[in-house]
C-alpha positions as a Markdown table, in Angstrom:
| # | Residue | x | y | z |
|---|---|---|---|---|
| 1 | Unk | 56.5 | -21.0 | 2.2 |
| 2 | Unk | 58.7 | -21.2 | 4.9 |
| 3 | Unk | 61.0 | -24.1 | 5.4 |
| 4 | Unk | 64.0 | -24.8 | 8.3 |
| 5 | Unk | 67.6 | -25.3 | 7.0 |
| 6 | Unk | 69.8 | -27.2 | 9.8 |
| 7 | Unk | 73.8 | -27.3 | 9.6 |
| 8 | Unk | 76.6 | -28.3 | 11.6 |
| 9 | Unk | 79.2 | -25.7 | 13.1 |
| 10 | Unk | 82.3 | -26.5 | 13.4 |
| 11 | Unk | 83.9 | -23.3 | 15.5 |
| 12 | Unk | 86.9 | -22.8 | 16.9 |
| 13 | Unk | 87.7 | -23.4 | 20.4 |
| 14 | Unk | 87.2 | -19.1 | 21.1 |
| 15 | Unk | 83.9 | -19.3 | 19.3 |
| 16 | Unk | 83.1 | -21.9 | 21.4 |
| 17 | Unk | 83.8 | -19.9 | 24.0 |
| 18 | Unk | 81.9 | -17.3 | 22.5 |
| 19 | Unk | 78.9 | -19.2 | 21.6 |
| 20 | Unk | 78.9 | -20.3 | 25.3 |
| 21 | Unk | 78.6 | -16.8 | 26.2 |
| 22 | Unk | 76.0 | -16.0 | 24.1 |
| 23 | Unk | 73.9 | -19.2 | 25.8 |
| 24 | Unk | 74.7 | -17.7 | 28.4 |
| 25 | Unk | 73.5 | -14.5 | 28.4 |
| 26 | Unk | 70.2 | -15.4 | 26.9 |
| 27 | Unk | 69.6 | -17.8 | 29.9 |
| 28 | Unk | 70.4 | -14.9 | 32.3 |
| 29 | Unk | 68.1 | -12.8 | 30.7 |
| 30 | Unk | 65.5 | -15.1 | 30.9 |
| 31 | Unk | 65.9 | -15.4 | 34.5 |
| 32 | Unk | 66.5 | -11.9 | 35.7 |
| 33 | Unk | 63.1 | -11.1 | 33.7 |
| 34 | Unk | 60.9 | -13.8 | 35.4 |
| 35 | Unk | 62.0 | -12.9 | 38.4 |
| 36 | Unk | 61.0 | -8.9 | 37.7 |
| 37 | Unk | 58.0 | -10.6 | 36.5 |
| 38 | Unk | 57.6 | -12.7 | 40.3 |
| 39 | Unk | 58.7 | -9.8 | 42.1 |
| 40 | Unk | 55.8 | -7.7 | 40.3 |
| 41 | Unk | 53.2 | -10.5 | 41.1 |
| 42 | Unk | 54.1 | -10.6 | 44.6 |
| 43 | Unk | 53.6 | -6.7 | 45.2 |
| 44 | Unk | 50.4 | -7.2 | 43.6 |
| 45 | Unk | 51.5 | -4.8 | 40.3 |
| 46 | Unk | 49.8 | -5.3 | 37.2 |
| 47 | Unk | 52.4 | -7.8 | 35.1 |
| 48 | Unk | 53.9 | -6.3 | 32.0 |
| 49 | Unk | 55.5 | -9.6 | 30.4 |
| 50 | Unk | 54.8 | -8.6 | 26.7 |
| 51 | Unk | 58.2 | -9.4 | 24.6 |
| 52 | Unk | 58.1 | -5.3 | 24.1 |
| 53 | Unk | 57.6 | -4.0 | 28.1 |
| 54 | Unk | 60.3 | -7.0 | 28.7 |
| 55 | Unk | 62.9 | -5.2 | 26.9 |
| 56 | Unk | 62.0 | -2.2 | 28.1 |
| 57 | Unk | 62.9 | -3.4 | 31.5 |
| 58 | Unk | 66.0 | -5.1 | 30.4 |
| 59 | Unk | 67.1 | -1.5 | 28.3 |
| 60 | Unk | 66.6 | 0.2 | 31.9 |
| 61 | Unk | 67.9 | -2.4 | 34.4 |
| 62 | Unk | 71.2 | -4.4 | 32.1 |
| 63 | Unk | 73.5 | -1.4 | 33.5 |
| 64 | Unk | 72.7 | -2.6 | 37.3 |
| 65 | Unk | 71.9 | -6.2 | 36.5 |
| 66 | Unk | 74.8 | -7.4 | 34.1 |
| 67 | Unk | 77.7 | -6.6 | 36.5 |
| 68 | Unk | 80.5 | -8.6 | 37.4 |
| 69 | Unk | 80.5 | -8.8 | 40.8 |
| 70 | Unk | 84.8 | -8.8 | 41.1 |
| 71 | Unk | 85.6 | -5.7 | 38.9 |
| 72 | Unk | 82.2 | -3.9 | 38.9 |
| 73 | Unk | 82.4 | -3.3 | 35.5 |
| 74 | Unk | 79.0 | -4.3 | 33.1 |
| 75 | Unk | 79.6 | -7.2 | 30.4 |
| 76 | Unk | 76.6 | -6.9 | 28.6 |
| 77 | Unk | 78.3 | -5.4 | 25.5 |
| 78 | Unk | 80.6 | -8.5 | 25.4 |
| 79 | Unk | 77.4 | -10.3 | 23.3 |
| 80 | Unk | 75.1 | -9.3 | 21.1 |
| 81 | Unk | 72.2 | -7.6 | 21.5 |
| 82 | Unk | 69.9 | -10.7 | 19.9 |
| 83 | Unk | 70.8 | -13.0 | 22.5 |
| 84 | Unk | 69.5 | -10.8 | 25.0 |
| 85 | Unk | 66.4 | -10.6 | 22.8 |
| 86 | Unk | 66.2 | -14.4 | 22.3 |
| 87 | Unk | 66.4 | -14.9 | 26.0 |
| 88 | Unk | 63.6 | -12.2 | 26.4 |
| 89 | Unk | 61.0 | -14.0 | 23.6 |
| 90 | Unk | 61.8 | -17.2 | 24.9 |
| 91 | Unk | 60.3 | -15.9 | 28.6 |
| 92 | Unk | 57.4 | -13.9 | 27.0 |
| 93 | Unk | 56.3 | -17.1 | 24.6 |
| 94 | Unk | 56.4 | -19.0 | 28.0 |
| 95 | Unk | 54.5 | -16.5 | 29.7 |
| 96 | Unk | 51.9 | -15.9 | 26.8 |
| 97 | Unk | 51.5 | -19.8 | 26.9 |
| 98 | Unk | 50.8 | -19.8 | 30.4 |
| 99 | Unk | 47.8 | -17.0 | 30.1 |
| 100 | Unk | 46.3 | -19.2 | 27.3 |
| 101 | Unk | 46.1 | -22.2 | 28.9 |
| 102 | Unk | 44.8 | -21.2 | 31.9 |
| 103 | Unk | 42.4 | -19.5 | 30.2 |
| 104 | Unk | 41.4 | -22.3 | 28.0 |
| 105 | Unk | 42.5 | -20.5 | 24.7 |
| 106 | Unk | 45.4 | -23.2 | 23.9 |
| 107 | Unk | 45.2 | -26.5 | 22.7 |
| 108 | Unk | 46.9 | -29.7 | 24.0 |
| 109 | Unk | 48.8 | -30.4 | 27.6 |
| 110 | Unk | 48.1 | -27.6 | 30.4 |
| 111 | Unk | 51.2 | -25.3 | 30.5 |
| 112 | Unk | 52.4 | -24.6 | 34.0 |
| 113 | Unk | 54.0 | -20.8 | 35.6 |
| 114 | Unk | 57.8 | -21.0 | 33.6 |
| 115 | Unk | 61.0 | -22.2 | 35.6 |
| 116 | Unk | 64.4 | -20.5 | 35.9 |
| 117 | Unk | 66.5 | -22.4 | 33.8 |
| 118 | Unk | 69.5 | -24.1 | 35.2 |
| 119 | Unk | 72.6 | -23.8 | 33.6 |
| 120 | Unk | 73.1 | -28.1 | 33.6 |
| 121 | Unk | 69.3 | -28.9 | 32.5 |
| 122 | Unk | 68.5 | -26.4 | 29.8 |
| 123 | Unk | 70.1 | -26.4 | 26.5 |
| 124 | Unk | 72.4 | -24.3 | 25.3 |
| 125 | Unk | 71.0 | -21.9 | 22.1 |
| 126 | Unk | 69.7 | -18.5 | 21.0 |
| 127 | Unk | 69.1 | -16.5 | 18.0 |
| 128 | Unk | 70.0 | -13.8 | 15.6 |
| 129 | Unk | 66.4 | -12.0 | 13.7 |
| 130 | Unk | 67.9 | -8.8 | 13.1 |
| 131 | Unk | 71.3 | -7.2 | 12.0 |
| 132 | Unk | 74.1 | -8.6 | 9.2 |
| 133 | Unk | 73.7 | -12.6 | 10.1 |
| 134 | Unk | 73.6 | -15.8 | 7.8 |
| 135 | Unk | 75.3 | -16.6 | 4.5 |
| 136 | Unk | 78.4 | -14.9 | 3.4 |
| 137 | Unk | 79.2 | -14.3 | -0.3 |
| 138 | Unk | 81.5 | -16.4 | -2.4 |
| 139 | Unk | 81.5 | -18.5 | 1.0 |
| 140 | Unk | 79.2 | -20.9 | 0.8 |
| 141 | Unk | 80.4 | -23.2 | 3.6 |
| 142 | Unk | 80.5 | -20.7 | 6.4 |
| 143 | Unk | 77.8 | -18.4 | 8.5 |
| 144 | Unk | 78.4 | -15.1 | 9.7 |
| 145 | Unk | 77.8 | -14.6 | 13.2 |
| 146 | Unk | 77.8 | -11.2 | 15.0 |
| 147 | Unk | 79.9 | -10.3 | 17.8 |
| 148 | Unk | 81.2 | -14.4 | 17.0 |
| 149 | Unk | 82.6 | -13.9 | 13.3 |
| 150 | Unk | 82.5 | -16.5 | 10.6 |
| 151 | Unk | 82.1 | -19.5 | 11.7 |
| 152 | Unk | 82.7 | -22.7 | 9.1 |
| 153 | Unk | 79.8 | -25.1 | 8.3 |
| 154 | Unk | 80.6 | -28.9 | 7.5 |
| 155 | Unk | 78.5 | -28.6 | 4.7 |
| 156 | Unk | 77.4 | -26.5 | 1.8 |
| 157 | Unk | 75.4 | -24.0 | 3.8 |
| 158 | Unk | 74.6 | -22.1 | 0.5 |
| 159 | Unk | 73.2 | -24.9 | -1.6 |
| 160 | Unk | 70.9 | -25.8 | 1.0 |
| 161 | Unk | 69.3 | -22.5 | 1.0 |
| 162 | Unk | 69.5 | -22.2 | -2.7 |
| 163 | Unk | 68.9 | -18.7 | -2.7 |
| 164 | Unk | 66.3 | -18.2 | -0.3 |
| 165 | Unk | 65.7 | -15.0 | 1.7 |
| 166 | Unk | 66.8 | -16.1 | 6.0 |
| 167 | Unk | 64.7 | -15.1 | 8.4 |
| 168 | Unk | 65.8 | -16.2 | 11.3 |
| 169 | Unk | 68.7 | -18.2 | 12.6 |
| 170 | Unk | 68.9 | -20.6 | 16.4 |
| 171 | Unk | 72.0 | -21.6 | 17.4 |
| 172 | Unk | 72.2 | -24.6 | 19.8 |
| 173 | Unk | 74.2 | -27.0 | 21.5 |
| 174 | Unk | 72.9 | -30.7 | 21.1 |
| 175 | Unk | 74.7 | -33.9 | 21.8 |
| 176 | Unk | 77.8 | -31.7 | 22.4 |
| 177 | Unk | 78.2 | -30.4 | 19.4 |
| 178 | Unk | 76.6 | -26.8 | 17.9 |
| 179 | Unk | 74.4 | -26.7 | 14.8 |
| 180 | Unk | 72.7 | -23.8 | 13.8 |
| 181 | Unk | 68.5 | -24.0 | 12.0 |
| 182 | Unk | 67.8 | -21.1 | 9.6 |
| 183 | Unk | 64.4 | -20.3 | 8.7 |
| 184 | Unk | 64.3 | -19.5 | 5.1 |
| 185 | Unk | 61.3 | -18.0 | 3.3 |
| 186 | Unk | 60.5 | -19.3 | -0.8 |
| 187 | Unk | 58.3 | -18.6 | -3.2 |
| 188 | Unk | 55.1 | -20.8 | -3.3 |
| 189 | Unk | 55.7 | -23.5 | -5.5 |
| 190 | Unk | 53.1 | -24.9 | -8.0 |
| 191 | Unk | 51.4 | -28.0 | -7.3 |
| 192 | Unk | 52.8 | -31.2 | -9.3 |
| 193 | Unk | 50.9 | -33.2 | -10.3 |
| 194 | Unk | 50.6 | -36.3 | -8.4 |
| 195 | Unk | 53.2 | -39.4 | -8.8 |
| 196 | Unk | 51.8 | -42.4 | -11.0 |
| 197 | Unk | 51.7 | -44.9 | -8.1 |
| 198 | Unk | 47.8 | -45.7 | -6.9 |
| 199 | Unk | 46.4 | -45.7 | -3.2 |
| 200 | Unk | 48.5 | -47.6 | 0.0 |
| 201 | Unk | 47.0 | -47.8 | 2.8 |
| 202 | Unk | 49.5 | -47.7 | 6.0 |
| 203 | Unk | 49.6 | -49.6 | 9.6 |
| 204 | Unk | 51.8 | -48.5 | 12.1 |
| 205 | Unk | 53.0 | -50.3 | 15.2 |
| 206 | Unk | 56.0 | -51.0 | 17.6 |
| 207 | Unk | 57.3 | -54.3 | 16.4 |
| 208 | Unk | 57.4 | -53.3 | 12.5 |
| 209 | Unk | 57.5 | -49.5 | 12.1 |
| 210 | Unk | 54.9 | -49.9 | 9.1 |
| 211 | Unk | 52.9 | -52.3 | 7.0 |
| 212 | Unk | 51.3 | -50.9 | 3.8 |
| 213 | Unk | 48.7 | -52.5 | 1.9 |
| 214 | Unk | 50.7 | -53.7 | -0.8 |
| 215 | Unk | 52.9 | -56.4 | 1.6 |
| 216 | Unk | 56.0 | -54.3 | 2.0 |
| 217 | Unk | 57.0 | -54.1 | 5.5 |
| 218 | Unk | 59.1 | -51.1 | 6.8 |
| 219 | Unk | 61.3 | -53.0 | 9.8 |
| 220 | Unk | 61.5 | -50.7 | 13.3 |
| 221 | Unk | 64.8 | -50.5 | 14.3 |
| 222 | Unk | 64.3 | -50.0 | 17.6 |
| 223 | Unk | 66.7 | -47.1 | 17.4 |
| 224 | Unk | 66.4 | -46.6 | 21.7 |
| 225 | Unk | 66.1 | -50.3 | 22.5 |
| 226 | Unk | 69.1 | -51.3 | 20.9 |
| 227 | Unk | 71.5 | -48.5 | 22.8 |
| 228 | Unk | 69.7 | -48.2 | 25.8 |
| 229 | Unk | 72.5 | -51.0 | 27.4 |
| 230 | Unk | 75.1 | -48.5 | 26.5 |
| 231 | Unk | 73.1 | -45.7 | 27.8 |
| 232 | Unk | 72.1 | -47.1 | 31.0 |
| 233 | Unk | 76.2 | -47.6 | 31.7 |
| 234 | Unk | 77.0 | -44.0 | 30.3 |
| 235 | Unk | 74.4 | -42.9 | 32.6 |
| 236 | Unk | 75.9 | -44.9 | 35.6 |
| 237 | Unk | 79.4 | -43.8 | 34.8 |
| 238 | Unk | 78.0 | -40.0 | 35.2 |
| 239 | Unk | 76.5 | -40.7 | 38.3 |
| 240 | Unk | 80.1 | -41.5 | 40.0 |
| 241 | Unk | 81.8 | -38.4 | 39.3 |
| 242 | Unk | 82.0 | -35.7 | 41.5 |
| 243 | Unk | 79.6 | -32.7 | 40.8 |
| 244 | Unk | 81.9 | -29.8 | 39.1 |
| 245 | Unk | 84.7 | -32.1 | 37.9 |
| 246 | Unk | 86.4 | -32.2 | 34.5 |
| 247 | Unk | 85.0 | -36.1 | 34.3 |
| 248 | Unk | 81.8 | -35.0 | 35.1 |
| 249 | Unk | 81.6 | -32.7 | 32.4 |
| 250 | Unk | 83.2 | -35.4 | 30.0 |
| 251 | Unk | 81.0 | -38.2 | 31.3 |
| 252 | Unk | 77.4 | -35.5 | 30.4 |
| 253 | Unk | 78.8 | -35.2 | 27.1 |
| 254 | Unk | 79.1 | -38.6 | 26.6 |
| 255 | Unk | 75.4 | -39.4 | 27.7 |
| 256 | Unk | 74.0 | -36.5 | 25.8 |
| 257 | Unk | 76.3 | -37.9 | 22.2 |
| 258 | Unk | 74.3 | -41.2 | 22.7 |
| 259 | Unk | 71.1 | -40.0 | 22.9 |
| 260 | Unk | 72.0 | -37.7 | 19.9 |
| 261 | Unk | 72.5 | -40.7 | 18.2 |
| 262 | Unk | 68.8 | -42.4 | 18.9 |
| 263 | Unk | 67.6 | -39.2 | 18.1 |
| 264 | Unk | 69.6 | -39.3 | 14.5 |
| 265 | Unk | 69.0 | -43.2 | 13.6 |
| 266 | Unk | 65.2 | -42.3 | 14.0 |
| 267 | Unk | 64.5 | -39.3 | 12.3 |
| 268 | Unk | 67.1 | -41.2 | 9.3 |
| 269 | Unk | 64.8 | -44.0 | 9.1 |
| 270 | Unk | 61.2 | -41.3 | 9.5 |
| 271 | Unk | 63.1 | -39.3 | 6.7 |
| 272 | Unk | 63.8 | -41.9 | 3.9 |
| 273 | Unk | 60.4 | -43.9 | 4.7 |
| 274 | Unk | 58.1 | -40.5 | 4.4 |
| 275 | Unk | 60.2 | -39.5 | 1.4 |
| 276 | Unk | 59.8 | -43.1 | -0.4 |
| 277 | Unk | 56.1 | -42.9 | 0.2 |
| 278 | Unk | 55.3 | -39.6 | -0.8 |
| 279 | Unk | 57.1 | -39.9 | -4.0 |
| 280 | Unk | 56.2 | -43.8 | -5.0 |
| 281 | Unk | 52.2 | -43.3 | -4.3 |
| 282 | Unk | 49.0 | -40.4 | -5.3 |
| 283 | Unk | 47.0 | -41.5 | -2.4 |
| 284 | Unk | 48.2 | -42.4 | 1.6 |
| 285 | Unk | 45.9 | -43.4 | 3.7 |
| 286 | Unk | 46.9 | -43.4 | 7.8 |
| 287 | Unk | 45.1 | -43.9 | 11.2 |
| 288 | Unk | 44.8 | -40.8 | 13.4 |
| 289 | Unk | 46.5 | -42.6 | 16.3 |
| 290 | Unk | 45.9 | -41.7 | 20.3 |
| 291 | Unk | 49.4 | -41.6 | 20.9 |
| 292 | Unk | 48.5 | -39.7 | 24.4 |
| 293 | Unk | 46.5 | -42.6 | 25.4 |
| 294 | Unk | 49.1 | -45.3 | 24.1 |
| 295 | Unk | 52.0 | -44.0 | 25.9 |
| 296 | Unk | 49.2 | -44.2 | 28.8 |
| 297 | Unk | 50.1 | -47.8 | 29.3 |
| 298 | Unk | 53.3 | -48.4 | 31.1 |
| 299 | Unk | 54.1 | -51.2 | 28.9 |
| 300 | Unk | 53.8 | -50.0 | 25.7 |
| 301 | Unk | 55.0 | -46.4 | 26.7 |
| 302 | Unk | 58.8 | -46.8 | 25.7 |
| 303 | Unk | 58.2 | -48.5 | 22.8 |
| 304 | Unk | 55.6 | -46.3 | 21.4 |
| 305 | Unk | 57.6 | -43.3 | 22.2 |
| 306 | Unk | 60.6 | -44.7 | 20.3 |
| 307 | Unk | 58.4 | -45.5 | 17.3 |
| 308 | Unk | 57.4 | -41.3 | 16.8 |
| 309 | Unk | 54.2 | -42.0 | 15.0 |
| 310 | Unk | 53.7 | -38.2 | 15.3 |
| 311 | Unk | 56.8 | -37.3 | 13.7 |
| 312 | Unk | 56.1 | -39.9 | 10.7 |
| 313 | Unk | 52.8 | -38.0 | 10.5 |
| 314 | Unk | 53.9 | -35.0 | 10.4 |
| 315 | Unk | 56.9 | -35.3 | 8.1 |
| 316 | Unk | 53.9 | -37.0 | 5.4 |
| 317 | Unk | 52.0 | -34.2 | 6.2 |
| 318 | Unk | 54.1 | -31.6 | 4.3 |
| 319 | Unk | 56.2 | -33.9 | 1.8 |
| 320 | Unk | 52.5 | -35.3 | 0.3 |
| 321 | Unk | 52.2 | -31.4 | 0.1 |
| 322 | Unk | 55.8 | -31.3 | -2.3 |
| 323 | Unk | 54.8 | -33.9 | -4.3 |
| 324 | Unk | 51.0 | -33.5 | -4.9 |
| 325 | Unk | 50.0 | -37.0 | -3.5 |
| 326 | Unk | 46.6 | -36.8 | -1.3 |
| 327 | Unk | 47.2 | -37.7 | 2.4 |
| 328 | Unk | 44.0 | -39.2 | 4.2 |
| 329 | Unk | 43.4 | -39.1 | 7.9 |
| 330 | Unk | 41.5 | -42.1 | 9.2 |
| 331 | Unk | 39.4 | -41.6 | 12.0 |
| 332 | Unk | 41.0 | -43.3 | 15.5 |
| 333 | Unk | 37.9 | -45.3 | 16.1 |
| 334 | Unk | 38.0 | -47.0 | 12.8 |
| 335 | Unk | 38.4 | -50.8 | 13.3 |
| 336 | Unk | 41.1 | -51.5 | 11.1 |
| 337 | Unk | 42.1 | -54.4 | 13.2 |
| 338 | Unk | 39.2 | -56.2 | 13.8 |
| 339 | Unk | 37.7 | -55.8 | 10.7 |
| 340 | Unk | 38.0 | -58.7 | 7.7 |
| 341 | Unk | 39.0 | -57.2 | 5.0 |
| 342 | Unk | 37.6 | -59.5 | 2.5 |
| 343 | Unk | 33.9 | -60.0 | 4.0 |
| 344 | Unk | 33.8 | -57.1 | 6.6 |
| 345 | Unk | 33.2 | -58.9 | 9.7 |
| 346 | Unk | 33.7 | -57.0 | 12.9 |
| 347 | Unk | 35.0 | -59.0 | 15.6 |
| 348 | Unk | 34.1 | -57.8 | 19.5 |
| 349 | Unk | 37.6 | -58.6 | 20.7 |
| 350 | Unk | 40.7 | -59.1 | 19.2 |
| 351 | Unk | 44.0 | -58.8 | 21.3 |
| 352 | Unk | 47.6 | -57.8 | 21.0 |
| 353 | Unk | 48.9 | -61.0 | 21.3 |
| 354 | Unk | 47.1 | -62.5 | 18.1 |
| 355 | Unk | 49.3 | -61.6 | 15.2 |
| 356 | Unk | 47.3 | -63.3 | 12.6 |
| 357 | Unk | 43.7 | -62.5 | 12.1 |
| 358 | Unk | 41.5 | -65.5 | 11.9 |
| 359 | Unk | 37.6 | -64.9 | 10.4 |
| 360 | Unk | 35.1 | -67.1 | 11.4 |
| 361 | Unk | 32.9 | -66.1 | 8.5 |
| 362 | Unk | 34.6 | -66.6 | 5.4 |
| 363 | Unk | 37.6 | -68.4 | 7.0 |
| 364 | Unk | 40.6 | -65.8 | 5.8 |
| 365 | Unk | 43.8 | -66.1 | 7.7 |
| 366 | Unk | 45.8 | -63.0 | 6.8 |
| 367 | Unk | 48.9 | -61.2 | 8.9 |
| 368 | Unk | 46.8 | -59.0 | 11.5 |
| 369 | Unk | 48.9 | -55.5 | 10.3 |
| 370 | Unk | 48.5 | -56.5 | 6.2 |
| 371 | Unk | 44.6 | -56.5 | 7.0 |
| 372 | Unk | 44.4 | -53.6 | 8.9 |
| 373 | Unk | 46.4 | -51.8 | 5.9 |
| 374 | Unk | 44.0 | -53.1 | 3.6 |
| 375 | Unk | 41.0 | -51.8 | 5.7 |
| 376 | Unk | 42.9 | -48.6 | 5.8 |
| 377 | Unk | 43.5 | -48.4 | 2.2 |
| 378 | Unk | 39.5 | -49.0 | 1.3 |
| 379 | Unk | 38.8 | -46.6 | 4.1 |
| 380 | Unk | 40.9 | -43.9 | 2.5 |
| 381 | Unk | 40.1 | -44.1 | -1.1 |
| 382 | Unk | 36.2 | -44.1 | -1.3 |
| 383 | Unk | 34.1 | -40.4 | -0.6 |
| 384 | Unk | 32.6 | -40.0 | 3.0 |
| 385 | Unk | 29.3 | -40.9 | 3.7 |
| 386 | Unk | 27.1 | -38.6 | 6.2 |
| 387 | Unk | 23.7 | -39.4 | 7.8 |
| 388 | Unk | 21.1 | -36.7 | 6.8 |
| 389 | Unk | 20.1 | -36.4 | 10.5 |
| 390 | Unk | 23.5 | -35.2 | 11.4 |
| 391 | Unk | 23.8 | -38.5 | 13.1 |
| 392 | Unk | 26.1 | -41.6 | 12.0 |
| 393 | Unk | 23.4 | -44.2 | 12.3 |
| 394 | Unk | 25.7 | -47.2 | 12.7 |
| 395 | Unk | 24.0 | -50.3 | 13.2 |
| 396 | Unk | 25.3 | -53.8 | 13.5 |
| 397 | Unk | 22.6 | -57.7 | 13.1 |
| 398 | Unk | 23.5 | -60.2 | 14.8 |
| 399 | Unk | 26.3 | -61.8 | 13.1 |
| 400 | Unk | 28.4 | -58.3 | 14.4 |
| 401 | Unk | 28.6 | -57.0 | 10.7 |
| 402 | Unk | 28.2 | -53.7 | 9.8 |
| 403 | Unk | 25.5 | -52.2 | 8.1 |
| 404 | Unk | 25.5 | -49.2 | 5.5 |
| 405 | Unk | 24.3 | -45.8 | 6.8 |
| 406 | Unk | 21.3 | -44.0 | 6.5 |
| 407 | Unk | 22.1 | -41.4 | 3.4 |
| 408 | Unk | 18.3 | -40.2 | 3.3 |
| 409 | Unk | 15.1 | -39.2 | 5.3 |
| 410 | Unk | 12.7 | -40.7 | 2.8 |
| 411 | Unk | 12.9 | -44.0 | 1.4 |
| 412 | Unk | 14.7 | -44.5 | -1.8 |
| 413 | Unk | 13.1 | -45.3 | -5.0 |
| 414 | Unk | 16.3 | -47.4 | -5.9 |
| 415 | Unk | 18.0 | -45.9 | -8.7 |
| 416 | Unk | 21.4 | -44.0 | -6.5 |
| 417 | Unk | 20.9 | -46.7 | -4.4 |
| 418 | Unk | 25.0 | -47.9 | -2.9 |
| 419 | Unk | 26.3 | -50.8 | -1.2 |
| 420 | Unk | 29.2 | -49.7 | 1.1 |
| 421 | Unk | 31.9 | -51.8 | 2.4 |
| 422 | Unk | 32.6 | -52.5 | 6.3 |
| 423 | Unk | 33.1 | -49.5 | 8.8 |
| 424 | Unk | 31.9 | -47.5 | 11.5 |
| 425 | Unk | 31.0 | -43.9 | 12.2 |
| 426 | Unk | 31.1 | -41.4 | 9.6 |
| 427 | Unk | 34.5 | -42.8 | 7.8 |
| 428 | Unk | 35.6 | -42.7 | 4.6 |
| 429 | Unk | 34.0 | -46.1 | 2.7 |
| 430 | Unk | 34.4 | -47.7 | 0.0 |
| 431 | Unk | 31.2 | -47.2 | -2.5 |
| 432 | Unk | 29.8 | -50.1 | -5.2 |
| 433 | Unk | 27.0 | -49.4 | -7.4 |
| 434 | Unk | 24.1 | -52.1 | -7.0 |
């Protein structure tokens, strides 16, 4: 099992410098090799951009390459070696990305032909994978950092890894200050058993961050909404200062410390939330959101971002995995909303701006997120119905209610016959013997 352990440096101002250099040095090798790999392409030479032929070429070319242009002397030697070999996978992951997705082998957005990286855009970082890096003994609030030295932690650097072999270890420069990630490889643990709490079901949105089926309500805090007024005038102040300047630099690290704290209010929230569920409850149930096509409408696109429904995904993803609690997916086209969750009436239309969910059949008036939690909920905890055909079969009479599907060719002779509660398409639904 392999798990990412995340600290705060706290270096010196020469290993800042130093760390600076490093950044440094992987950026410029990431640049010199694309264009090797441009200038190849444009002679019509067969590209070698493997991470292995790359530093081949760099092992050739860094004596004519990494010279300062004053003294003529090479300053390669002044880092280490991995951030040169960072810089290098960095360009042949971007590469490798781009051959895939042109060629229809990668999944999700189409990747484009990488960019040099400018020294003001990019951040700051590379990484150690080989040589003496990572904990020190009878240290345990410090890393060890080739060609840097130790460098102290602001927090108990050994505890956190508890013993674990490091694989790997990224340095980077966010929000102005530098934080290093190790990746840190454990023995598989065995599955618990999972916690005593039953099934929730779970409703995401933008103007409360959840609603489970229960009635608890997790409030969004609008982590990027409620800065963006000091963002907007940190933003404004760095666009008066003169490119180059001491202020400007002062004025960018200002901008980026606010956005490093949106980042940190909503991952604090995503963290405790996930970690609450996962230990309180044996069975989540969640909607597989089109997040792509939400952000599609200009209006919502802000708020949804801020929200990260992926990353509260995700981070239930593997904690339900810690704990042993059972983590269904619901199928996006699943009318939570519009389905009653008491008779299972399917309304045609329902739209954003009705918050409370009225049914004309059997007359419940219910908070529009609780229902669509309890919908969710039902939808999660009953087995999955198929259609013998390979087809759903959903069929809806005239009153707009849904009917159960087709679970056999030949007609039943009533004994397994099941009554199955509102949904559509081949979701998971909740199962009654007749």
């Amino acid at each position: 099992m392999l798990e990412a352990v995340r600290v705060a440096l706290d270096p010196t101002p020469r290993q800042e410098r130093l760390l600076e250099s490093h950044a440094g040095a992987a950026r410029f090798v990431y640049n010199a090799g694309l264009a090797h790999v441009k200038d190849m392409l444009e002679r019509g030479d067969t590209p070698e951009w493997s991470y292995y032929a790359l530093r081949r070429w760099w092992n050739q070319a860094k004596n004519t390459l990494a010279v300062d242009e004053t003294t003529g002397e090479t300053w390669w030697r002044e880092n280490s070696k991995e951030a040169y070999n960072s810089g290098l996978e960095s360009l042949a992951d971007a590469l490798k990305n781009f051959s895939r997705s042109r060629k229809g082998r990668r999944k999700g957005r189409r990747m484009g032909f990488p960019r040099f990286k400018s020294k003001d855009k990019v951040v700051p970082g590379f990484a150690y994978t080989t040589g003496s890096f990572g904990l020190i003994d009878c240290d345990p609030y410090a890393l060890r950092l080739p060609k840097i030295g130790r460098v102290h932690c602001m927090e108990n650097v050994s505890k956190r890894v508890n013993g674990a072999k490091v694989l790997r270890m990224s340095v980077s420069k966010r929000g102005g200050r530098w934080q290093a990630s190790l990746t840190v490889e454990r023995a598989d643990l065995p599955i618990p058993s999972p916690p005593k709490g039953g099934s929730v079901g779970i409703d995401l949105g933008v103007k409360e961050l959840a609603t489970l089926s229960d009635g608890t309500v997790i409030h969004n805090p609008h982590a990027l909404k409620s800065n963006l007024g000091r963002l907007k005038k940190a933003q404004r102040n760095l666009s008066r200062k003169r490119k180059g300047s001491n202020r400007r630099r002062k004025a960018r690290t200002r901008v980026a410390r606010l956005h490093a704290r949106v980042a940190d209010l909503r991952r604090d929230l995503l963290d405790k939330t996930t970690t609450m569920l996962a230990r309180a409850y044996a069975d989540i149930s969640i909607e597989d959101l089109n997040v792509a096509g939400m952000v599609g409408n200009h209006r919502l696109a802000r708020s949804v971002e801020d929200a990260a429904f992926a990353e509260f995904r995700r981070q239930l993803e593997y904690k339900t995995a810690r704990t042993g609690a059972r983590l269904h997916v619901i199928d996006r086209w699943y009318p939570s909303s519009m389905t009653c969750s008491n008779c299972g009436t399917v309304k045609a239309k329902l739209s954003l701006s009705e918050r409370v969910y009225h049914c004309e059949e059997c007359g419940l008036v219910i908070d529009r997120d609780l229902n669509a939690a309890i919908n969710i909920q039902v939808a999660g905890s009953a087995p999955e119905t198929l259609n013998a055909r390979g087809g759903s079969g959903r069929r809806t009479d005239a009153s707009r209610r849904a009917t159960r599907h087709p679970v056999k060719r030949e007609p039943s002779d009533g004994v397994s016959r099941v009554s199955l509660g509102a949904g559509l398409g081949n979701e998971a639904m909740q199962m009654t013997s007749l």
